[in-house]
C-alpha positions in Angstrom: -129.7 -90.0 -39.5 -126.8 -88.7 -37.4 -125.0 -91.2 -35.5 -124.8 -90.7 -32.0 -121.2 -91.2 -30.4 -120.2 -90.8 -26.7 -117.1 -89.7 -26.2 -114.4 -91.9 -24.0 -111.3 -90.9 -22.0 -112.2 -91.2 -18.6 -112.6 -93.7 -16.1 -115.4 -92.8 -14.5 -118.3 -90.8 -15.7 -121.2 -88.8 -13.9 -119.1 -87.3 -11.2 -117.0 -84.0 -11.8 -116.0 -83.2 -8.6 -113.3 -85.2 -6.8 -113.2 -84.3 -3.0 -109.7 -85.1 -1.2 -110.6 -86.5 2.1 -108.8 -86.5 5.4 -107.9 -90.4 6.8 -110.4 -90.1 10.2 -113.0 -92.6 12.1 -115.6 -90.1 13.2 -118.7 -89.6 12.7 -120.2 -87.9 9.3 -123.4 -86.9 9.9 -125.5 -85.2 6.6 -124.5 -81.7 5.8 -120.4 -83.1 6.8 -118.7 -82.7 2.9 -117.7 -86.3 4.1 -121.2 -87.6 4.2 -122.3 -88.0 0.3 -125.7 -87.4 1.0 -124.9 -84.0 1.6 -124.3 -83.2 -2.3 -127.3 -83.5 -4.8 -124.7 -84.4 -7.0 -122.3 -87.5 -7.2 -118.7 -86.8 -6.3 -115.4 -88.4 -6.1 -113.4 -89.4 -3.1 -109.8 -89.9 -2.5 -108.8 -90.4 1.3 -105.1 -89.3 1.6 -103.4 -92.0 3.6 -102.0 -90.6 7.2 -103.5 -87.6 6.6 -105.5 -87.1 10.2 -107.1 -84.2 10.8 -104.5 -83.5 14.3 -101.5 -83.7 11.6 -103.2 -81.2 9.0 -104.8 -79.0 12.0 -102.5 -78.8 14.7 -99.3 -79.5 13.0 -99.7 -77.5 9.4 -99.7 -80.5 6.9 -96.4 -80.8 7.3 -94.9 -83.3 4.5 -98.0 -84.5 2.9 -98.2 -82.4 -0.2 -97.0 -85.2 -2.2 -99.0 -87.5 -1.2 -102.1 -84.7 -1.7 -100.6 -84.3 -5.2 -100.7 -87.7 -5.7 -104.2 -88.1 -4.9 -105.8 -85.0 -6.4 -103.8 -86.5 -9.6 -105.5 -89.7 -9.3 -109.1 -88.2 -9.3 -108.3 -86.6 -11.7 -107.3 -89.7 -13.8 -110.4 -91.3 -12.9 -112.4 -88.5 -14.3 -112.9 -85.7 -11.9 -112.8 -82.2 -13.7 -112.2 -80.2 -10.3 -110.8 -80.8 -7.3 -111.4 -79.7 -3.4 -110.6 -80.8 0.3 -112.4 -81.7 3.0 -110.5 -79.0 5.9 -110.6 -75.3 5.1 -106.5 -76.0 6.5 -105.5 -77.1 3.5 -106.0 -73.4 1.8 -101.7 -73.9 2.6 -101.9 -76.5 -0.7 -103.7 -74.3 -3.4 -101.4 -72.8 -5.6 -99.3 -76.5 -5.5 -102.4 -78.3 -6.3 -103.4 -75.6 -8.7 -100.1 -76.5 -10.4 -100.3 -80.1 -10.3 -103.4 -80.4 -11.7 -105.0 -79.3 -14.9 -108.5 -78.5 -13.5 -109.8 -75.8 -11.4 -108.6 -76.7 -7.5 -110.3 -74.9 -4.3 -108.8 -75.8 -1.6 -110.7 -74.0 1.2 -113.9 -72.5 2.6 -112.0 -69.5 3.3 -111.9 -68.7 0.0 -114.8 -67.3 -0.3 -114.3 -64.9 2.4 -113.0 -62.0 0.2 -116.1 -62.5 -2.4 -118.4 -62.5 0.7 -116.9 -59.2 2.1 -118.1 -57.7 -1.8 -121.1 -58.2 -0.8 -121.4 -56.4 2.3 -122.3 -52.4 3.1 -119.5 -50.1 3.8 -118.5 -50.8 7.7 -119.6 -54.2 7.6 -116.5 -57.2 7.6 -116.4 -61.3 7.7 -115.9 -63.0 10.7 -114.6 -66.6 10.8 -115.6 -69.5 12.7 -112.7 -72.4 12.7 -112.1 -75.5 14.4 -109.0 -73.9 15.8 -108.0 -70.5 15.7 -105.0 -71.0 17.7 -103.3 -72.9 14.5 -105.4 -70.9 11.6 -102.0 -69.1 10.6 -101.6 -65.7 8.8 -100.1 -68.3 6.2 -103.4 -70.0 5.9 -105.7 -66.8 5.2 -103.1 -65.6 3.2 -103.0 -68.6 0.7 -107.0 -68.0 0.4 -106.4 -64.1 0.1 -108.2 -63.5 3.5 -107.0 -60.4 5.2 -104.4 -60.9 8.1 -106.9 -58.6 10.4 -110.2 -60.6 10.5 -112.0 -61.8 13.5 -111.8 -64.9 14.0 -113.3 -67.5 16.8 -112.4 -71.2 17.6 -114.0 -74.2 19.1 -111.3 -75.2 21.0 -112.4 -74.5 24.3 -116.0 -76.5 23.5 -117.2 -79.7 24.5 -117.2 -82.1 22.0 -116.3 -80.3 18.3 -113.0 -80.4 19.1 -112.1 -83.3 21.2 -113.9 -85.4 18.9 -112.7 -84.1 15.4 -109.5 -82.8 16.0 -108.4 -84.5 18.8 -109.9 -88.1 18.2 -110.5 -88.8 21.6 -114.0 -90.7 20.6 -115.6 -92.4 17.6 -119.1 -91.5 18.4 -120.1 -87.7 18.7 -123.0 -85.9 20.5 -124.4 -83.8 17.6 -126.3 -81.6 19.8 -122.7 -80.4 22.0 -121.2 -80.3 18.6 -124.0 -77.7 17.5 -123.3 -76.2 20.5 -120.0 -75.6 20.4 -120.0 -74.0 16.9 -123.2 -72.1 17.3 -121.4 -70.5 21.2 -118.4 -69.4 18.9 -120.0 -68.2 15.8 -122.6 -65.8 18.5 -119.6 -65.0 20.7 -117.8 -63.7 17.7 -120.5 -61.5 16.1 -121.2 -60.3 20.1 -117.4 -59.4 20.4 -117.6 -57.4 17.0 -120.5 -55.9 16.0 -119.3 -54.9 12.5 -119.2 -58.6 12.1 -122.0 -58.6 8.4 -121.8 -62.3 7.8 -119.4 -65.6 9.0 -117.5 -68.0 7.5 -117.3 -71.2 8.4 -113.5 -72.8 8.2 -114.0 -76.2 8.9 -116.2 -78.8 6.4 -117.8 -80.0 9.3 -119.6 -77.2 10.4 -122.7 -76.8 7.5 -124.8 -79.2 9.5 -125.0 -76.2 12.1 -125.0 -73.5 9.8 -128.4 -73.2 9.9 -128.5 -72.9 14.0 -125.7 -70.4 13.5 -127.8 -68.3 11.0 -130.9 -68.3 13.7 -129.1 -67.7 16.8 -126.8 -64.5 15.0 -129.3 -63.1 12.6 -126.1 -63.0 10.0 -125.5 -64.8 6.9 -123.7 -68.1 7.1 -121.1 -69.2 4.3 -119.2 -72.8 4.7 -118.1 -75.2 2.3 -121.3 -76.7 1.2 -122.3 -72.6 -0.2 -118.8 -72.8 -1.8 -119.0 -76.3 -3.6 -122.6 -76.0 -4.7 -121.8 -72.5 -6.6 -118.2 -74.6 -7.7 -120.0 -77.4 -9.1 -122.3 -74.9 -10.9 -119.3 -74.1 -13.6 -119.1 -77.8 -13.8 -122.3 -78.5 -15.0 -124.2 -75.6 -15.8 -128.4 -75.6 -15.2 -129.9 -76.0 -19.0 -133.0 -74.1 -19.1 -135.7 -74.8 -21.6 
């Protein structure tokens, strides 16, 4: 009989994908990349001390790569074989996280925007819902390959999204303003240009309103949570009988 061995070298087993997290106090409803019930598969955690989502948003991340290094390192000692972020901001940190890591790294739900654009008829482009278009720099879409001249909308000038995520004015959020917010932008963008095909969402707190979005546009809605599900994929592949 063949012995059976399992094979060591990890600190924790089970959970391939190790998720950098901002350091915030609101709410993480399901469907937030924060919320682990969103992912029908276990992942890993790291919140990156002082991180807040005003410093990363507002200010560009300024002087926390090392300490994002440091903890995408650390998962990756523990036993994650990938690595993202939870803000679609961070797309500024792929190629140093890329390089500090020996495991696949995507840093952003704008990533996907050029694979999504493949996928459209001639005519057709991507537009982009953010959290804040006034600080989504051409350095940002850049790092994740978007180009320079897409449409883009922001929720700065809604309700609650904003002040309560960005601007931490309140630990406790109304879910159906939030929805709001993003679901005004994401319909105001498509309205504004009608060779809008499909929308990406920036910010990894905007899937619990993709589906609202969808049904209010009639366009198809990428975010993080379409990204990391076909990311994990590689990760673990389906077996089939």
């Amino acid at each position: 009989m063949t012995p059976r061995i399992a094979r060591g070298g990890k600190a924790v087993y089970g959970a391939p994908l190790g998720i950098l997290m901002l350091e915030a106090k609101f709410p993480r409803i399901p469907g937030d990349m924060g919320n682990a019930t969103t992912w029908p598969f276990p992942v890993l955690y790291r919140v990156v001390t002082g991180a807040s989502p005003e410093k990363v948003v507002m200010q560009g991340a300024e002087g926390l790569l090392p300490d994002f290094i440091a903890a995408a390192q650390d998962l990756v000692r523990l036993g994650a074989e990938a690595i993202t972020t939870n803000c679609g901001f961070l797309s500024l940190f792929q190629t140093e996280l890329s390089a500090a890591v020996n495991v696949p790294v995507a840093t952003s739900a704008l990533m996907q925007v050029p694979w999504v654009q493949a996928t459209l008829p001639p005519g057709k482009r991507v537009g982009i819902v953010t959290v804040s278009k006034a600080t989504l720099t051409p350095r940002h879409l850049a790092a994740a390959n978007v180009p320079r001249d897409t449409p883009i909308a922001g929720t700065e000038n809604g309700k609650e999204f904003f002040r309560v995520l960005i601007k931490a004015e309140k630990t406790d959020m109304d879910i159906d303003l939030a929805e709001r917010d993003v679901v005004e932008a994401g319909v105001k963008l498509a309205k504004a240009h009608p060779e809008i095909g499909a929308l990406v969402l920036e910010c990894t707190n905007m899937p619990p309103y993709a589906a609202a979005l969808q049904a209010a546009c009639g366009l198809p809605v990428y975010d993080i949570y379409t990204m990391i599900a076909w990311f994990h994929s590689g990760l673990r592949p389906r077996r089939f009988a």
